[in-house]
C-alpha atoms as a printed R data frame, in Angstrom:
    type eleno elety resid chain resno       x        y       z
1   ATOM     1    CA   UNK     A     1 149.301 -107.553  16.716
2   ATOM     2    CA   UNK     A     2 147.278 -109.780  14.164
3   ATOM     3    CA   UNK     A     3 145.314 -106.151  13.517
4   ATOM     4    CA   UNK     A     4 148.122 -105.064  11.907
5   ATOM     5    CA   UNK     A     5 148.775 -107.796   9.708
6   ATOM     6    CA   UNK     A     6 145.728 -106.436   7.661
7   ATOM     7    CA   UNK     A     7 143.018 -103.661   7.249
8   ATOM     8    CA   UNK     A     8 139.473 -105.116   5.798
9   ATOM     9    CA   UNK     A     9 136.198 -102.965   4.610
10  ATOM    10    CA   UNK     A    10 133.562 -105.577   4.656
11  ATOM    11    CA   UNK     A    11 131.768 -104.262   2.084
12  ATOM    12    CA   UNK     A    12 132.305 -101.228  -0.098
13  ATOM    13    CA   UNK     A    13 128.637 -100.767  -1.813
14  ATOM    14    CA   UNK     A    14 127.539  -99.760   2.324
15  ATOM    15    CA   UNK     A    15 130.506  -98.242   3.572
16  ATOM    16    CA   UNK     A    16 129.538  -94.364   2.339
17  ATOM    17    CA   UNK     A    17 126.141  -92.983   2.077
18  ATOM    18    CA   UNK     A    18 125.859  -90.947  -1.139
19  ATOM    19    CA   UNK     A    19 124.572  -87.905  -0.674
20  ATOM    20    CA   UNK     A    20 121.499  -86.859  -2.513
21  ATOM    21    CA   UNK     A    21 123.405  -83.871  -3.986
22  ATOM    22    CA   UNK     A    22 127.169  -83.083  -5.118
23  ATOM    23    CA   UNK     A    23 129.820  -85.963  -3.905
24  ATOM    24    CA   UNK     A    24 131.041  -87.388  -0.950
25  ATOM    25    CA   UNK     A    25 134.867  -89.672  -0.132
26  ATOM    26    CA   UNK     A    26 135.887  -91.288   2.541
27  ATOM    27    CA   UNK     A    27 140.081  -92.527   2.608
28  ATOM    28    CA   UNK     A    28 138.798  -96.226   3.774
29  ATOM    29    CA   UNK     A    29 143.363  -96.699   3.818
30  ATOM    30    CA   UNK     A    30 146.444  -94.906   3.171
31  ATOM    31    CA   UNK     A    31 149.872  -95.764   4.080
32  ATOM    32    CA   UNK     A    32 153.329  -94.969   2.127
33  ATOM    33    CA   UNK     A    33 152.644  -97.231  -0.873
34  ATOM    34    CA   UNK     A    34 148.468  -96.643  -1.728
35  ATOM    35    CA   UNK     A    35 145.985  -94.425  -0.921
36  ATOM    36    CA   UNK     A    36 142.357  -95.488  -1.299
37  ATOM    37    CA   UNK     A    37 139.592  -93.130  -1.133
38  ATOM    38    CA   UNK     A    38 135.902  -94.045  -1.563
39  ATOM    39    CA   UNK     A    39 133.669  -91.732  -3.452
40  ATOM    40    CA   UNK     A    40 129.774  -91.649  -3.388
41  ATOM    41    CA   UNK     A    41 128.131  -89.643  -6.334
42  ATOM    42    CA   UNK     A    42 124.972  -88.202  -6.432
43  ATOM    43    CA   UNK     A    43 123.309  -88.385 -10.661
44  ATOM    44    CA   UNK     A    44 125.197  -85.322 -11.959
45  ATOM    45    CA   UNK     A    45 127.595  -85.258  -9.771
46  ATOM    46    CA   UNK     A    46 131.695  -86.147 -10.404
47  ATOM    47    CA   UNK     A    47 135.116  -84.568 -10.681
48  ATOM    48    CA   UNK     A    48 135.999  -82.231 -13.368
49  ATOM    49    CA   UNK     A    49 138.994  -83.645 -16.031
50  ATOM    50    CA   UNK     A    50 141.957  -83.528 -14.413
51  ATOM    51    CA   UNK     A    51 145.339  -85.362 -14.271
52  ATOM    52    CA   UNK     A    52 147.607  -86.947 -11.206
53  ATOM    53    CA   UNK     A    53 151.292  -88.021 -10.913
54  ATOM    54    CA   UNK     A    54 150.905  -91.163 -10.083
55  ATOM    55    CA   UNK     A    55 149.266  -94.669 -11.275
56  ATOM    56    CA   UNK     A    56 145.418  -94.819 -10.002
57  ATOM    57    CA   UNK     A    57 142.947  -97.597 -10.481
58  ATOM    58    CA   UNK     A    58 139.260  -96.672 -10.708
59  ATOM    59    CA   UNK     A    59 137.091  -99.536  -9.654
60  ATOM    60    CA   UNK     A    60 132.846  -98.682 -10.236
61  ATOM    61    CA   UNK     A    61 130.801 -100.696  -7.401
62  ATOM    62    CA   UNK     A    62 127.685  -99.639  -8.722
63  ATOM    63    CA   UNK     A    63 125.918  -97.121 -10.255
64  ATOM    64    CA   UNK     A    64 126.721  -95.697 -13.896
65  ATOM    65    CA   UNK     A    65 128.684  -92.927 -15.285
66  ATOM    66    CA   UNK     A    66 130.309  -91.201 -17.751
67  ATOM    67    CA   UNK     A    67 134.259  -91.981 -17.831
68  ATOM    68    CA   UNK     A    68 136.350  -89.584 -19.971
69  ATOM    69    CA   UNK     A    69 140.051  -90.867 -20.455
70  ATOM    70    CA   UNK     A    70 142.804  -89.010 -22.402
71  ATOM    71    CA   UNK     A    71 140.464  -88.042 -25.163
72  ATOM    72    CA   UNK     A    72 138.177  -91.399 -24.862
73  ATOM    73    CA   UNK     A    73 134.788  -91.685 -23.587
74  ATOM    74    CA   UNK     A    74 133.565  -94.898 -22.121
75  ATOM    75    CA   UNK     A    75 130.484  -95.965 -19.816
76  ATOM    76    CA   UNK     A    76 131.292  -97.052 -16.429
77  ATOM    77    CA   UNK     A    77 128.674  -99.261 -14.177
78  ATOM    78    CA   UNK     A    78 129.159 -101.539 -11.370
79  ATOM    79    CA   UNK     A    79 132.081 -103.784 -11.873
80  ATOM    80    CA   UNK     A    80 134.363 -101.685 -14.474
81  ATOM    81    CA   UNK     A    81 138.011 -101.788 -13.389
82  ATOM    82    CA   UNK     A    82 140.363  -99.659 -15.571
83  ATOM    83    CA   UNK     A    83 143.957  -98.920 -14.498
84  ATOM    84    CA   UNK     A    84 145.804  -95.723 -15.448
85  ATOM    85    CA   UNK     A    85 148.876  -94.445 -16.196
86  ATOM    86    CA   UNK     A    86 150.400  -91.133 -14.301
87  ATOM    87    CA   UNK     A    87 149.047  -87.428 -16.010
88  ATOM    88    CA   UNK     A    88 146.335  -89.110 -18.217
89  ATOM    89    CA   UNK     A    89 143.615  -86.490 -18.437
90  ATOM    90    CA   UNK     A    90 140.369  -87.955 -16.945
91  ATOM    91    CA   UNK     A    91 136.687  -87.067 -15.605
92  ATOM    92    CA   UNK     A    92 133.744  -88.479 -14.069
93  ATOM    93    CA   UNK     A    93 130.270  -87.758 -14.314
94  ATOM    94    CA   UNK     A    94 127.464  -89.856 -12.593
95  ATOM    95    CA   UNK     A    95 124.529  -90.217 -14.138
96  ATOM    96    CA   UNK     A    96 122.711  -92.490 -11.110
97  ATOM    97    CA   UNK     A    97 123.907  -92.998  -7.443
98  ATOM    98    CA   UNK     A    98 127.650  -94.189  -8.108
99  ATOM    99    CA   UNK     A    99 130.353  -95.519  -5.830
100 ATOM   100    CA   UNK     A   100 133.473  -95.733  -6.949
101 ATOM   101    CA   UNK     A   101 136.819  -96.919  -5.437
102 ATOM   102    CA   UNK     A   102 140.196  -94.560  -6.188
103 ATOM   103    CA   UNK     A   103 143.300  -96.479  -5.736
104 ATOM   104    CA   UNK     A   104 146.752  -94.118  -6.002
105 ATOM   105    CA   UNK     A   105 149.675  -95.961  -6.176
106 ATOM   106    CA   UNK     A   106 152.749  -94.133  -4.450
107 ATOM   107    CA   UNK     A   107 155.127  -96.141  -6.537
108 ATOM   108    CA   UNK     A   108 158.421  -93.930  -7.820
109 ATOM   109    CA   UNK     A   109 158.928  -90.297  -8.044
110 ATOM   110    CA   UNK     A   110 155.519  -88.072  -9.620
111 ATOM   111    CA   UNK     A   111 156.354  -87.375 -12.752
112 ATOM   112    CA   UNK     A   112 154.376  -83.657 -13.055
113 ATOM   113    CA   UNK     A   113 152.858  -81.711 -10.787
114 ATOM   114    CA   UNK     A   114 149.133  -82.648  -9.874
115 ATOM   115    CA   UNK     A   115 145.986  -81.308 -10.335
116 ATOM   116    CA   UNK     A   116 143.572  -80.896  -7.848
117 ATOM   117    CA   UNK     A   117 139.989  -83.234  -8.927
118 ATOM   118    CA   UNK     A   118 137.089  -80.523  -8.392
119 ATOM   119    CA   UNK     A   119 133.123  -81.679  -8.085
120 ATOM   120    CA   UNK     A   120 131.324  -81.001 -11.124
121 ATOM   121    CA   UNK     A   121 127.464  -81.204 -10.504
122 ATOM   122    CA   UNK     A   122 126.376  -79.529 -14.100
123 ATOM   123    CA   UNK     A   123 126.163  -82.014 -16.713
124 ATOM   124    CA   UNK     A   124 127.736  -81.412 -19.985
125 ATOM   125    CA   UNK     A   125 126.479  -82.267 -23.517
């Protein structure tokens, strides 16, 4: 019973291989509240802007990338945290091996419909 009391992921940086091309996630939990899904970027690698209905928190674990929110861009490396708020526009683009941990809060109603994030592995001037 103590098992489900808690769920623990010993260590995020080794819990997905990153692939050496293109993107990889792995939903490490999900029940009716949160959703978290690890991703593993290859350099060039990310999701395309896009926007979601709910809250999400983007935590970096390591590697470096290019962050685009709303119309803001901002470098992400190991250890950025940035919470946002539902239907802001956002992208990712690694520029080295990344993993990064998605957190979607399923807290009230979505607010627009959302958009599906799609792997981008061109990198844009």
């Amino acid at each position: 019973m103590a098992e489900d009391m808690f769920h623990l992921v010993s260590n995020l940086n080794t819990d997905i291989s990153v692939p050496a091309n293109g993107k990889t996630s792995k939903v490490i939990y999900q029940d009716e509240h949160l959703k978290a899904v690890l991703f593993g970027f290859a350099p060039g690698a990310g999701l395309v802007e896009h926007t979601a209905p709910m809250p999400g928190i983007l935590y970096f674990v390591r590697g470096e990338a290019e962050l685009s929110l709303g119309n803001q861009q901002k470098e992400a490396s190991g250890g950025l945290w940035v919470h946002m708020n539902p239907n802001l526009p956002h992208s990712i683009l690694a520029t080295t091996e990344t993993v990064m941990l998605l957190l979607m809060l399923k807290c009230g109603k979505p607010s627009a419909k959302e958009s599906t994030p799609v792997e981008s592995d061109e990198t844009s001037d």
